[in-house]
C-alpha positions as CSV (number, residue, x, y, z in Angstrom):
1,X,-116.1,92.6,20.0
2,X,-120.0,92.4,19.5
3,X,-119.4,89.4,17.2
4,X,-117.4,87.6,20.1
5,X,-120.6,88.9,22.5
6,X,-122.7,88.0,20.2
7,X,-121.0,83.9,19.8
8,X,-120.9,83.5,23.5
9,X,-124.9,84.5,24.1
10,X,-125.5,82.0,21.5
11,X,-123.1,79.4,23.3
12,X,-125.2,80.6,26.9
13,X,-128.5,80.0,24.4
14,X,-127.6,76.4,23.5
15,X,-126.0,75.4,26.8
16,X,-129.2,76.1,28.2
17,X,-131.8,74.5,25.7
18,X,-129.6,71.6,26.1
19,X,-131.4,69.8,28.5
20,X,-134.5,70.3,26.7
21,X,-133.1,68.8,24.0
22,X,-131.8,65.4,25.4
23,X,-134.5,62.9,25.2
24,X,-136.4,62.0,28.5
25,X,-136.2,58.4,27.5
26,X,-139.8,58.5,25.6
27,X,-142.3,60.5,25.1
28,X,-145.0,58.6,27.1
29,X,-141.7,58.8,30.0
30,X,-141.8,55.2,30.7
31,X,-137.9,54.2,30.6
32,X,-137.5,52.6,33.9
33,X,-134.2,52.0,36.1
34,X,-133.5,49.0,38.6
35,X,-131.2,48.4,40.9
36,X,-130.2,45.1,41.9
37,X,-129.0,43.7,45.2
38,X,-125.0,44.0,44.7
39,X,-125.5,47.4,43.0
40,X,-126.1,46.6,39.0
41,X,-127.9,49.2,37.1
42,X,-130.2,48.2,34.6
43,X,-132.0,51.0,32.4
44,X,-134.4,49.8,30.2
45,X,-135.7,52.1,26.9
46,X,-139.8,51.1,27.4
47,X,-141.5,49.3,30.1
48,X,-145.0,50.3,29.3
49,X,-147.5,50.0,26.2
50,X,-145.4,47.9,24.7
51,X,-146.9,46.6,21.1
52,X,-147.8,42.8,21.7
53,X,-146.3,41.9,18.0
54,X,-143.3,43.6,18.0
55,X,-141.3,45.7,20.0
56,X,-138.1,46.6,20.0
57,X,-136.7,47.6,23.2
58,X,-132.6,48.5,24.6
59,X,-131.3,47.5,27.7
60,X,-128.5,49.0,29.3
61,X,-126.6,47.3,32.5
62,X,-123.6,48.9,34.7
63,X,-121.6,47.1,37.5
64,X,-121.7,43.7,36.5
65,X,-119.4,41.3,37.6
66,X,-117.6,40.7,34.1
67,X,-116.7,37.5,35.4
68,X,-120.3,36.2,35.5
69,X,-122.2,36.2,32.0
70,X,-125.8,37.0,32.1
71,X,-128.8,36.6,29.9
72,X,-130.8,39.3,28.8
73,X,-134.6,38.6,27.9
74,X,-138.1,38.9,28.7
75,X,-139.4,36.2,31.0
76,X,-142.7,36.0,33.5
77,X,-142.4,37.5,36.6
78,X,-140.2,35.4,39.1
79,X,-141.1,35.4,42.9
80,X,-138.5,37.0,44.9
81,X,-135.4,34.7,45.0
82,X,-136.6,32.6,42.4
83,X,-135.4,32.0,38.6
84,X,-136.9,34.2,35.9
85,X,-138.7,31.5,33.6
86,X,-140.0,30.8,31.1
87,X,-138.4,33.1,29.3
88,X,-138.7,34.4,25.4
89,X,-135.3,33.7,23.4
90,X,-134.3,31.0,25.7
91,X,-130.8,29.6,26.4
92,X,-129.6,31.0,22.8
93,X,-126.6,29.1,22.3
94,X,-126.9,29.0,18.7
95,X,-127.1,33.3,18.7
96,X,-129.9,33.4,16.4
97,X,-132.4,35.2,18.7
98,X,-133.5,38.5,18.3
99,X,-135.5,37.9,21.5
100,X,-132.4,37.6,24.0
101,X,-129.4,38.5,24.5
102,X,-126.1,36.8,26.2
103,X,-123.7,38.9,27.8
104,X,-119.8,37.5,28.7
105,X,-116.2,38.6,28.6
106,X,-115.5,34.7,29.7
107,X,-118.1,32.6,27.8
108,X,-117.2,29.1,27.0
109,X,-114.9,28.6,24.1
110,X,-118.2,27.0,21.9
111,X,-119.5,30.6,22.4
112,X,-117.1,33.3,21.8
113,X,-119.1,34.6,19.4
114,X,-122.3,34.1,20.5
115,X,-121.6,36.8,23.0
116,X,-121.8,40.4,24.0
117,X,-118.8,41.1,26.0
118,X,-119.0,43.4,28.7
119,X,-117.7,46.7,28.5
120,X,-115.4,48.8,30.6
121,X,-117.0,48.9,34.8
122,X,-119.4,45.9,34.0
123,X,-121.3,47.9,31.5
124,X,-123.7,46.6,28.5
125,X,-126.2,47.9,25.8
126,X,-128.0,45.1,24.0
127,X,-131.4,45.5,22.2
128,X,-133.9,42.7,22.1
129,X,-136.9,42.1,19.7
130,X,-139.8,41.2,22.0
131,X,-143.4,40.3,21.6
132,X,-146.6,39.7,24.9
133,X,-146.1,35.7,23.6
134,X,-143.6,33.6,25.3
135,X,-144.6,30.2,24.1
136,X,-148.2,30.0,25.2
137,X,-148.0,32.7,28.1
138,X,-149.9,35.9,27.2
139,X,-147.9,39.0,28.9
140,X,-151.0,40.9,28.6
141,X,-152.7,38.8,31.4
142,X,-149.8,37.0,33.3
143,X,-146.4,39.7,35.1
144,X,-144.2,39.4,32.3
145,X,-140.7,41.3,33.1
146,X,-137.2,41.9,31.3
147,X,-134.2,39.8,33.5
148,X,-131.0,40.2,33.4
149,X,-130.1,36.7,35.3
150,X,-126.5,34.8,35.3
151,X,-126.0,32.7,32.0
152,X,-126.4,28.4,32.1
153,X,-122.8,28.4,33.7
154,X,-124.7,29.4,37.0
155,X,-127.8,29.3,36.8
156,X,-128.7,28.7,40.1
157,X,-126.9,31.8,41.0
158,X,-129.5,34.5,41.9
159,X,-127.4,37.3,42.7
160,X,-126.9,38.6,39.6
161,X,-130.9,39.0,39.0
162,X,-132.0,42.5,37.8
163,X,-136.5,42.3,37.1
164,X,-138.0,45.1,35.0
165,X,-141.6,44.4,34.5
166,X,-143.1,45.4,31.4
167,X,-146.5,46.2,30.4
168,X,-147.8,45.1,26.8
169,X,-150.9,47.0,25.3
């Protein structure tokens, strides 16, 4: 019996440190959730003292339309109701970019696998190489931010616009 106490204190024990286990997000605590206008989620990993070579960074989406395919990248700073651009990666139809992402579960039939497909409740997890440069725009001195936007088959469509801004050391 003392073996079968002693199991379930050191169940209590790790059912308790377990929260001080799971990582905050970082250790400088700057992952950073947005929510956009018809309820998508976007978490992303870093928003803050990002390295201006190279920084790797994961986005995570939830309740996306599946039906609309979105673009994933770091762009400057749109005005409210306006289109994120420029933005780093660009339109990647060719899937060679490191610097954006395409989401779809419906992408055109050039592009089936160019694409991410959306997971189960509009979900996605993409990760995306970024640097401050996009073209000649410095992030460090204009608002640079991480979209989430609808894909080139509506791109006037601004409902599906998540911003994250982003800070670069």
């Amino acid at each position: 019996m003392r073996i079968g106490m002693r199991a379930l204190a050191l169940v209590g024990a790790l059912v308790l440190a377990l929260p001080l286990m799971a990582p905050a997000a970082n250790a400088d605590g700057s992952r950073e959730k947005v929510t956009g206008q018809d309820g998508q989620r976007v978490i992303v990993s870093k928003t803050e003292d990002l390295n201006p070579r190279k920084q790797r960074i994961v986005i995570r989406g939830r309740k996306f339309d599946p039906r609309v395919g979105v673009y994933v990248g770091l762009c400057v700073e749109p005005d409210k109701g306006e289109k994120p651009t420029p933005c780093g990666g660009g339109v990647n139809l060719q899937g060679s970019s490191e610097a954006s992402a395409w989401i779809s579960s419906n992408p055109p039939p050039y592009a089936r696998n160019l694409v991410t497909p959306f997971k189960k409740k509009g979900r996605f997890k993409v990760a995306i190489t970024i640097s401050s440069k996009i073209g000649d725009i410095d992030c460090r001195r204009v608002q640079c931010a991480i979209a989430v936007r609808a894909d080139h088959t509506r791109s006037r469509d601004r409902s599906h616009d998540v911003i994250v801004p982003v800070d670069f050391r």
